[in-house]
PALO-674181 format. One record per residue (C-alpha): residue number from 1; residue in one letter; chain; z, x, y. Coordinates in steps of 0.1 Angstrom, whole numbers, padded with zeros to 4 digits. Layout:
BEGIN
{i NUM aa A ch A c3 Z c1 X c2 Y}
...
This chain:
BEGIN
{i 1 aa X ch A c3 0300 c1 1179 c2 1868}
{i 2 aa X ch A c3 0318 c1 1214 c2 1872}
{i 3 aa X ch A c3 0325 c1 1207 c2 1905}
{i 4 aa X ch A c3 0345 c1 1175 c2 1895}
{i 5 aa X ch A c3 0364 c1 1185 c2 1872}
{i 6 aa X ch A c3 0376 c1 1215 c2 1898}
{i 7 aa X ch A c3 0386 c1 1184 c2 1924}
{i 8 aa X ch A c3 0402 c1 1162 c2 1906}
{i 9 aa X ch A c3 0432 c1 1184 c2 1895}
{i 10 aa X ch A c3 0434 c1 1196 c2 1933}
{i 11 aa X ch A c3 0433 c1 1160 c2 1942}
{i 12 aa X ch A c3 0462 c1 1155 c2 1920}
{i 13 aa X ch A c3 0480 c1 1185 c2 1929}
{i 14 aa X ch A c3 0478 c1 1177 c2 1966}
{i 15 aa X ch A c3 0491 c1 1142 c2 1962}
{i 16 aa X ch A c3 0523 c1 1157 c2 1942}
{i 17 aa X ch A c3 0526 c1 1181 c2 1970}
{i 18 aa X ch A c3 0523 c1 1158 c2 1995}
{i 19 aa X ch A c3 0548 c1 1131 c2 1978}
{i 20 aa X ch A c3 0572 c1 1158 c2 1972}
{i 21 aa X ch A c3 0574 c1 1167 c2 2013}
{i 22 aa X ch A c3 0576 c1 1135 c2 2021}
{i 23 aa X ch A c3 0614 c1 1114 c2 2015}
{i 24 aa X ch A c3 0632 c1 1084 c2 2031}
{i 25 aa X ch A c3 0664 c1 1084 c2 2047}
{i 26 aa X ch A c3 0681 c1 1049 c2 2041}
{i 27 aa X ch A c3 0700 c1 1034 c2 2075}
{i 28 aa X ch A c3 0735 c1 1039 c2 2050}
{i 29 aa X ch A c3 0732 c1 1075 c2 2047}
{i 30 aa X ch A c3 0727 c1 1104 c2 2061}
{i 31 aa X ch A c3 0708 c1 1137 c2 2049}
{i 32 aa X ch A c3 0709 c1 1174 c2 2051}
{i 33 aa X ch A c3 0671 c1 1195 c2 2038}
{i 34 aa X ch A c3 0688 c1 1226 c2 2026}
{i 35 aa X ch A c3 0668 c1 1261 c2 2021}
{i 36 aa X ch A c3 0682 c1 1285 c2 1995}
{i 37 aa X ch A c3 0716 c1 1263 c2 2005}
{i 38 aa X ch A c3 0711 c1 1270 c2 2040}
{i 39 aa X ch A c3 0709 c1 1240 c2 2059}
{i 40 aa X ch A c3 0677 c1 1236 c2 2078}
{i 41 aa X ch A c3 0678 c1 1205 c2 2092}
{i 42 aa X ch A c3 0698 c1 1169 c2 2098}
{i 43 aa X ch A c3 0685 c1 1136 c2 2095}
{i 44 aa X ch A c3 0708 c1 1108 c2 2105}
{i 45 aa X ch A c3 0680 c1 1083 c2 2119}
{i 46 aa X ch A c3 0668 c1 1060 c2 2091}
{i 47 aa X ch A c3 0630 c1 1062 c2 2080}
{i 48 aa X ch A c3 0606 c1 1088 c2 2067}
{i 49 aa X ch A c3 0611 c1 1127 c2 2069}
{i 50 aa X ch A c3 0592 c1 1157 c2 2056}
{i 51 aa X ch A c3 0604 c1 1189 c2 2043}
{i 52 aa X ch A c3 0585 c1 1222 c2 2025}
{i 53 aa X ch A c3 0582 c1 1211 c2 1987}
{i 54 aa X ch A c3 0595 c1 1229 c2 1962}
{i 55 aa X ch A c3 0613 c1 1252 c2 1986}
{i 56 aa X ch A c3 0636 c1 1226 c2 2004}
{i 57 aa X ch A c3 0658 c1 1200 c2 1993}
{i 58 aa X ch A c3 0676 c1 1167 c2 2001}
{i 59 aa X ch A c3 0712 c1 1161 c2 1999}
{i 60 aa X ch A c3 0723 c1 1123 c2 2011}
{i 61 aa X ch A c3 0758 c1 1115 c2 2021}
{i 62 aa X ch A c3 0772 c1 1082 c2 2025}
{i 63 aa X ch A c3 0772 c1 1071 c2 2061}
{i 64 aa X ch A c3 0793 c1 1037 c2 2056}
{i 65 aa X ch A c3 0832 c1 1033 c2 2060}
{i 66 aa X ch A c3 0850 c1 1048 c2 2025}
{i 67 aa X ch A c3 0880 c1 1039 c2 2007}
{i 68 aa X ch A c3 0904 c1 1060 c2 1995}
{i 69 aa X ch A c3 0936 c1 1056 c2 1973}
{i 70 aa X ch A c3 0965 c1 1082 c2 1975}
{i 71 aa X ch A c3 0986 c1 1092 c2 1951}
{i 72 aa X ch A c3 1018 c1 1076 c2 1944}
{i 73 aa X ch A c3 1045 c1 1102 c2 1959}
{i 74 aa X ch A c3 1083 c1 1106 c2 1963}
{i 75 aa X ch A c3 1097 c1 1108 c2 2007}
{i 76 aa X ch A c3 1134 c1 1112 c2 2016}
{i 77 aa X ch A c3 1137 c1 1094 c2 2045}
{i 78 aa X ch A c3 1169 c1 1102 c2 2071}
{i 79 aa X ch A c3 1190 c1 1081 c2 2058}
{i 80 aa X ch A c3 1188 c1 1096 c2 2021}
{i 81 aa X ch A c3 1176 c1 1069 c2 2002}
{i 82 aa X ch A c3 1144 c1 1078 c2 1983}
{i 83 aa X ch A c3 1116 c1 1060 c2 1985}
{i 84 aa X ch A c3 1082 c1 1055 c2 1968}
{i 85 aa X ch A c3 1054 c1 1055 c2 1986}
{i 86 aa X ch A c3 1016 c1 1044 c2 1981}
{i 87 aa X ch A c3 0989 c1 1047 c2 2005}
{i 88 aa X ch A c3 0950 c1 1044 c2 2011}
{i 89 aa X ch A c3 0929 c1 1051 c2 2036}
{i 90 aa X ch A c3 0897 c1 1043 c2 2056}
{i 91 aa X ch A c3 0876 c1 1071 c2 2065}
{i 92 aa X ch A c3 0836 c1 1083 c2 2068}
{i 93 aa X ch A c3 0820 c1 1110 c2 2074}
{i 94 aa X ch A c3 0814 c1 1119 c2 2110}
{i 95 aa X ch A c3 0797 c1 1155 c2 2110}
{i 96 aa X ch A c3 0779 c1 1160 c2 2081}
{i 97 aa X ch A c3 0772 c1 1196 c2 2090}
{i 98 aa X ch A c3 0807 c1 1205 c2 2090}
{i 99 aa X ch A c3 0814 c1 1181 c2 2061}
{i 100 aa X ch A c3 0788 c1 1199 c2 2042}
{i 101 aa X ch A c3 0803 c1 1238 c2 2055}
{i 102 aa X ch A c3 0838 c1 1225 c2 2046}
{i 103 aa X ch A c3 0830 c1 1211 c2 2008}
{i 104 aa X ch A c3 0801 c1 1230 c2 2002}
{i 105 aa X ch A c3 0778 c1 1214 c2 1969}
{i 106 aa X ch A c3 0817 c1 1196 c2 1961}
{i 107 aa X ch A c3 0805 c1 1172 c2 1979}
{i 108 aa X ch A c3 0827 c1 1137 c2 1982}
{i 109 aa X ch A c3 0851 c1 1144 c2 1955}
{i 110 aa X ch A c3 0859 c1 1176 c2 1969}
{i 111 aa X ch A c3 0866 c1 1158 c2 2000}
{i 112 aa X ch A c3 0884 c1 1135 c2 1988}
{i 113 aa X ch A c3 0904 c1 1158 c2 1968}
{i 114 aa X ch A c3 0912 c1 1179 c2 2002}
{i 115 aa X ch A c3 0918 c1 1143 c2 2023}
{i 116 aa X ch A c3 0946 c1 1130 c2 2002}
{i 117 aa X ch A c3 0960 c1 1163 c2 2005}
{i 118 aa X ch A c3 0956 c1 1159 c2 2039}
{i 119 aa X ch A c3 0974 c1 1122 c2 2038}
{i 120 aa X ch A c3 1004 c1 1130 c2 2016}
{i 121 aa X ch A c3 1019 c1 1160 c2 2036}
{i 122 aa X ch A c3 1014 c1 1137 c2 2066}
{i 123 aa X ch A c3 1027 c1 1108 c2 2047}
{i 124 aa X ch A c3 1062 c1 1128 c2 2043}
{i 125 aa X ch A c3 1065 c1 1143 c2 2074}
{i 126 aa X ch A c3 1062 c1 1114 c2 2093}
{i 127 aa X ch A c3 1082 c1 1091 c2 2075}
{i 128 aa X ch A c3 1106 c1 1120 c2 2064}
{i 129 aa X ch A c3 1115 c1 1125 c2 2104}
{i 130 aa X ch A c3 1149 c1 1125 c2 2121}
{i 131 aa X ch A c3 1143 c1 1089 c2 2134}
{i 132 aa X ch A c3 1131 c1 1077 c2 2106}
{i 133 aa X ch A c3 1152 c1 1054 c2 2084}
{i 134 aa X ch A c3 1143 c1 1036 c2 2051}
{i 135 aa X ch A c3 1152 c1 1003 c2 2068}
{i 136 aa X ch A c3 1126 c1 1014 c2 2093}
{i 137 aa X ch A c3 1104 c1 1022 c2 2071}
{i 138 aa X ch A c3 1107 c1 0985 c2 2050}
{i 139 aa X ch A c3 1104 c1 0965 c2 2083}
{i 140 aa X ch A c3 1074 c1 0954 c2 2105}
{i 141 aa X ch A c3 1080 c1 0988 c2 2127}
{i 142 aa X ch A c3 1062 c1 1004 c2 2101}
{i 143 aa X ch A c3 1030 c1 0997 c2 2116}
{i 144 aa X ch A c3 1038 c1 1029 c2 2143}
{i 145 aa X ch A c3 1049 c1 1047 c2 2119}
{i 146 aa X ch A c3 1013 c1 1043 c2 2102}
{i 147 aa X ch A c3 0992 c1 1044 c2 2132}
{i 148 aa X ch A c3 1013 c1 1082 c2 2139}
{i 149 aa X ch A c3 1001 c1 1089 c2 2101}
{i 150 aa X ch A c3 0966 c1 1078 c2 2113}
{i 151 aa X ch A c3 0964 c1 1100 c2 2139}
{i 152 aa X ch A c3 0982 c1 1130 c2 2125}
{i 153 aa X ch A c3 0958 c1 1129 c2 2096}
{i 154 aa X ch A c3 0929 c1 1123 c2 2123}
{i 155 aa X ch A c3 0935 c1 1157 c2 2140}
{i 156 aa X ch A c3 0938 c1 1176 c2 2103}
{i 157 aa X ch A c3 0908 c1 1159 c2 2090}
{i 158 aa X ch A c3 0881 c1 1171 c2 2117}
{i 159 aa X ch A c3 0882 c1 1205 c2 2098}
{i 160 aa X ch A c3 0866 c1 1184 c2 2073}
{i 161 aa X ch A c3 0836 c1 1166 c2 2090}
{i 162 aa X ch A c3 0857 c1 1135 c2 2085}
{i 163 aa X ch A c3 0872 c1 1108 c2 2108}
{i 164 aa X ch A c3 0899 c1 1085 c2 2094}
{i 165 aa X ch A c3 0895 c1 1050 c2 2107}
{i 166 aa X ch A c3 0927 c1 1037 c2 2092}
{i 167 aa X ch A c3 0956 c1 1045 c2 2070}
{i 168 aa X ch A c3 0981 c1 1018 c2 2052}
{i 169 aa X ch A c3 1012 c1 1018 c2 2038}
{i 170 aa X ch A c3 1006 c1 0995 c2 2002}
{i 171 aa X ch A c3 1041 c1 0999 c2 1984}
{i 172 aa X ch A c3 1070 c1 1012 c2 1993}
{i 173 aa X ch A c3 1092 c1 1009 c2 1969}
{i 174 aa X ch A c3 1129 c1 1026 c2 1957}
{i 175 aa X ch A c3 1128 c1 1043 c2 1926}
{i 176 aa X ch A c3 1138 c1 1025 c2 1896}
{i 177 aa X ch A c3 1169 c1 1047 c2 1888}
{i 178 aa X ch A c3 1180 c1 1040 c2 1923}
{i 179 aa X ch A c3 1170 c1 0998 c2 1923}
{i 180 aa X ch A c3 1205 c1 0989 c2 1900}
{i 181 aa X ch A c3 1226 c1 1012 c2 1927}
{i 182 aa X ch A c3 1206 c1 0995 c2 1954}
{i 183 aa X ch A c3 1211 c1 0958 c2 1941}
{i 184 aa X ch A c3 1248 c1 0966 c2 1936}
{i 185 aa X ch A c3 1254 c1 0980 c2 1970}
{i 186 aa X ch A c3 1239 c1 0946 c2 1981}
{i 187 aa X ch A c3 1256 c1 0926 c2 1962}
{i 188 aa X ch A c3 1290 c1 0938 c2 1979}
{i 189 aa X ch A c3 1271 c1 0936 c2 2010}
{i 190 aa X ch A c3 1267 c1 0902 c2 2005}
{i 191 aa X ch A c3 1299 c1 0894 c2 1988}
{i 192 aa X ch A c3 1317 c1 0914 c2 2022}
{i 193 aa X ch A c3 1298 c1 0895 c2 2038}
{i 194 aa X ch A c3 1310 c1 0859 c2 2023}
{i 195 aa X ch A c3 1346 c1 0871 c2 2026}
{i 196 aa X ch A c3 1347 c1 0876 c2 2061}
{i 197 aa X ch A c3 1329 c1 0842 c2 2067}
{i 198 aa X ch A c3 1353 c1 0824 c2 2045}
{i 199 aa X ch A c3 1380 c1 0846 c2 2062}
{i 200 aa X ch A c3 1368 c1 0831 c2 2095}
{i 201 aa X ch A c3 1366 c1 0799 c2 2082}
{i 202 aa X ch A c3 1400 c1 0796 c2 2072}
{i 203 aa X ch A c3 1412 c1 0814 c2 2108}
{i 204 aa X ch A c3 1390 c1 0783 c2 2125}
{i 205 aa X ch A c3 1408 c1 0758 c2 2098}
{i 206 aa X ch A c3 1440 c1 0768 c2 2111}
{i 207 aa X ch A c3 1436 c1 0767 c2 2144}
{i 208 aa X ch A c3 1418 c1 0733 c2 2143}
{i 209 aa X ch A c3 1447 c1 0719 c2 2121}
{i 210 aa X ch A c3 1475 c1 0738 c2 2141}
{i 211 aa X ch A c3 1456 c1 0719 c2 2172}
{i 212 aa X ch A c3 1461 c1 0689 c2 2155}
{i 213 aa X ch A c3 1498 c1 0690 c2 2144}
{i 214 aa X ch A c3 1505 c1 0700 c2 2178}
{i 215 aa X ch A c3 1486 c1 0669 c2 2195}
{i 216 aa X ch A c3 1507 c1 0644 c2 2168}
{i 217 aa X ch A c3 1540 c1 0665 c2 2172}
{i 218 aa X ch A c3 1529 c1 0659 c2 2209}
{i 219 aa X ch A c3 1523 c1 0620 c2 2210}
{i 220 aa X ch A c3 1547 c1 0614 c2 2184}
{i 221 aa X ch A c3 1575 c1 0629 c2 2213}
{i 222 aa X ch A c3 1561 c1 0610 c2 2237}
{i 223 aa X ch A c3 1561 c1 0577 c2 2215}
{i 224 aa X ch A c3 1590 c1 0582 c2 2210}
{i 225 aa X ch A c3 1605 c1 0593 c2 2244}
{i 226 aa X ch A c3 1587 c1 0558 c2 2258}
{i 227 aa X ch A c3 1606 c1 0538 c2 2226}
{i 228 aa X ch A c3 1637 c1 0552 c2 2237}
{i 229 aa X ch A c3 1635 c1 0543 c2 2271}
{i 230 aa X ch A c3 1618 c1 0507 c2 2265}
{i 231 aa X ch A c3 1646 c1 0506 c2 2240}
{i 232 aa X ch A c3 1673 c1 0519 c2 2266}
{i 233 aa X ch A c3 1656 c1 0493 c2 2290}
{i 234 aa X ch A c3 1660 c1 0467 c2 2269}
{i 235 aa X ch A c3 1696 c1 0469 c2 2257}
{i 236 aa X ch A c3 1711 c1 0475 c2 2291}
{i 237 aa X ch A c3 1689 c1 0446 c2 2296}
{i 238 aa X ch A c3 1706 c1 0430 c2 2271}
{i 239 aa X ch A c3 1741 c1 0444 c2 2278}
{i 240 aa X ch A c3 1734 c1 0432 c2 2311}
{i 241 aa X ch A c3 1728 c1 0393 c2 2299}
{i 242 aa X ch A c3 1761 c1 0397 c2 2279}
{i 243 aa X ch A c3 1783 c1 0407 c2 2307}
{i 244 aa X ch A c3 1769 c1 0380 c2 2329}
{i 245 aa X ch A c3 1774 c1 0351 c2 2297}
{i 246 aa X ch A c3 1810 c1 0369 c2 2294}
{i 247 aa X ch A c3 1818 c1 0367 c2 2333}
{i 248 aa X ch A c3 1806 c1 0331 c2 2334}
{i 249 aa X ch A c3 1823 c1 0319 c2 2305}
{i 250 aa X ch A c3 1845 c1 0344 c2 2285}
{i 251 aa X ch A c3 1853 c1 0321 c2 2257}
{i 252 aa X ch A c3 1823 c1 0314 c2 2248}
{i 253 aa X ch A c3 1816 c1 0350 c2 2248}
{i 254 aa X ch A c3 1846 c1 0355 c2 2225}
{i 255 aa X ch A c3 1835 c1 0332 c2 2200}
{i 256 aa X ch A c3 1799 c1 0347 c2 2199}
{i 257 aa X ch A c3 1812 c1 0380 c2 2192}
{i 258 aa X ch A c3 1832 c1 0360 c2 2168}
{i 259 aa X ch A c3 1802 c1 0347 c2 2151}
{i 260 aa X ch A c3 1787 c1 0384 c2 2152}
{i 261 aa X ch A c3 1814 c1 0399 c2 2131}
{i 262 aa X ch A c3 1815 c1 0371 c2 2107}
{i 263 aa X ch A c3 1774 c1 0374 c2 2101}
{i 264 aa X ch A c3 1777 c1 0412 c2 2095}
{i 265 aa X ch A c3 1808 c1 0411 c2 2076}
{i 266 aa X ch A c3 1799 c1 0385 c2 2048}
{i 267 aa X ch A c3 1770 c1 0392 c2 2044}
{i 268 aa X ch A c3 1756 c1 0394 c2 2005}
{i 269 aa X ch A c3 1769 c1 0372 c2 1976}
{i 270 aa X ch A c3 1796 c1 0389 c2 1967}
{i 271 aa X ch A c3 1815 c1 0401 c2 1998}
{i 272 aa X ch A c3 1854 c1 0407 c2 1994}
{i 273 aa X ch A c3 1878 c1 0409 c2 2020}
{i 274 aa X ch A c3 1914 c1 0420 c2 2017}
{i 275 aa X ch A c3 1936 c1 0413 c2 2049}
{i 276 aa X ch A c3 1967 c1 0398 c2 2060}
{i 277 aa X ch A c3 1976 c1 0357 c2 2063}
{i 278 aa X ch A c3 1981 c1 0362 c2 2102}
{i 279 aa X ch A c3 1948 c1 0383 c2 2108}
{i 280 aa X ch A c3 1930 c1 0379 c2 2142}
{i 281 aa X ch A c3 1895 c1 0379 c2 2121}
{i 282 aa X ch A c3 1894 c1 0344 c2 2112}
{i 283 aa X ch A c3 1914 c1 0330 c2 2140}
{i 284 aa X ch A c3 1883 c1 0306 c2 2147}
{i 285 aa X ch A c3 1887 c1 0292 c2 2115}
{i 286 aa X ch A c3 1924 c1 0287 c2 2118}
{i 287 aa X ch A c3 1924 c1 0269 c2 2151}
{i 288 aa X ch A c3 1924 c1 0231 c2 2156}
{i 289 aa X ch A c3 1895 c1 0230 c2 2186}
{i 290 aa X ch A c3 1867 c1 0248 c2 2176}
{i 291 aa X ch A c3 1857 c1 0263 c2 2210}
{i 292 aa X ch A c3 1893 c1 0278 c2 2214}
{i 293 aa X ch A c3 1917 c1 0305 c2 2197}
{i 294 aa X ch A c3 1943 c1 0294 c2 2178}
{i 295 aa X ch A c3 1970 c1 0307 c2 2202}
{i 296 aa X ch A c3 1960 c1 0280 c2 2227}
């Protein structure tokens, strides 16, 4: 009965001992047995593990793909016009030896703390360069400029134990005491813009109507040059018929042209005429035979 009571609490001691050597290392983590904060050994291979109880300890570390979110800061870029910039990152831990040397019992937070550090000094001197405009910085060839802020921040971060998969640009943004001066410099932009379109416009108008008034001006001289000679054509056509009906009979002519002259001078309702008793203008009124003059 003694002798029982003596085993049982080894029994149970030995099964706490033995539970408190033994831990599991999940396959989205990795862990570090640490020795009076010396670092004894690594486990980065998922299952069980042992380590001297009571003496040694376990400290895990996230072996996955982390997120981090920068803080919102101020860059100047070459052209002068401020900009406000917000950034995040992908990173994980790649030696967690280092990692641990470089944080110490900080762990993530300190890392963290150190990484967007890391980010935000890279952040304005890449985007703060000579070559760098904000109009480069707004367009779609901000993807180099983020893959140069990857890799700059790659290289700084290996101090660390850390490996940045991936940085992005979220916002980038003009500060809001600069957004009224921004929208008003576009505005005239715009409006400069509109003026020398409607300037253009109105050059283009010109031309096309100037075009125009030269290609009537144009047919209307010609028109007119062809009326003049169809019009020349016809009355030396017509002078022509009148000198043949005057050689082949010249009275007859006479008292056409006779006829001519009457038509054109009594013409209206109240025509008057003031000549002399003896005039030649009515002589074929006067004479006896109505084909002849009245001298005959």
């Amino acid at each position: 009965m003694r002798k029982t009571s003596y085993l049982l609490p080894a029994f149970v001691v030995g099964i706490v001992v033995l539970l408190s050597s033994v831990f599991v290392v999940d396959e989205r983590e990795k862990a570090l047995v640490l020795q009076f904060g010396q670092i004894k050994a690594v486990k980065e291979d998922p299952g069980l593990a042992f380590k001297i109880p009571f003496i040694q300890e376990v400290v895990r570390y996230d072996d996955r793909i982390l997120s981090l979110d920068t803080q919102t800061i101020e860059v100047t870029p070459s052209d002068d016009r401020r900009l406000v910039v917000d950034a995040f990152a992908r990173y994980r831990i790649a030696d967690v030896v280092q990692f641990r040397q470089a944080v110490g019992v900080g762990g993530i937070r300190a890392a963290e703390d150190r990484l967007s550090s890391v980010l935000n000094a890279q952040i304005r001197e890449v985007l703060g360069a000579d070559q760098v405009t904000s109009d480069t910085i707004l367009s779609e060839d901000r993807r180099e400029l983020m893959t140069r802020i990857r890799d700059q921040a790659r290289t700084s971060a290996r101090g660390l134990g850390l490996d940045v998969v991936d940085v992005r640009l979220k916002q980038t943004n003009l500060p809001e005491q600069n957004l009224n001066a921004t929208f008003e410099r576009m505005r005239a932009e715009r409006a400069r813009e509109a003026a020398d379109e409607i300037a253009r416009g109105n050059e283009a108008a010109q031309r096309v109507r100037a075009l125009a008034d030269r290609t009537v001006t144009e047919t209307l001289s010609e028109a007119d040059r062809e009326a003049n000679v169809i019009r020349g054509e016809a009355d030396a056509e017509r002078n022509g018929i009148f000198a043949n009906a005057f050689g082949a009979d010249p009275e007859f002519f006479a008292f056409y042209r006779s006829l001519q002259a009457y038509e054109k001078a009594l013409r209206g309702g109240n025509s008057t005429m003031v000549m002399t008793p003896d005039s030649q203008f009515f002589d074929y009124f006067k004479s006896e035979n109505a084909g002849a003059p009245a001298s005959q």
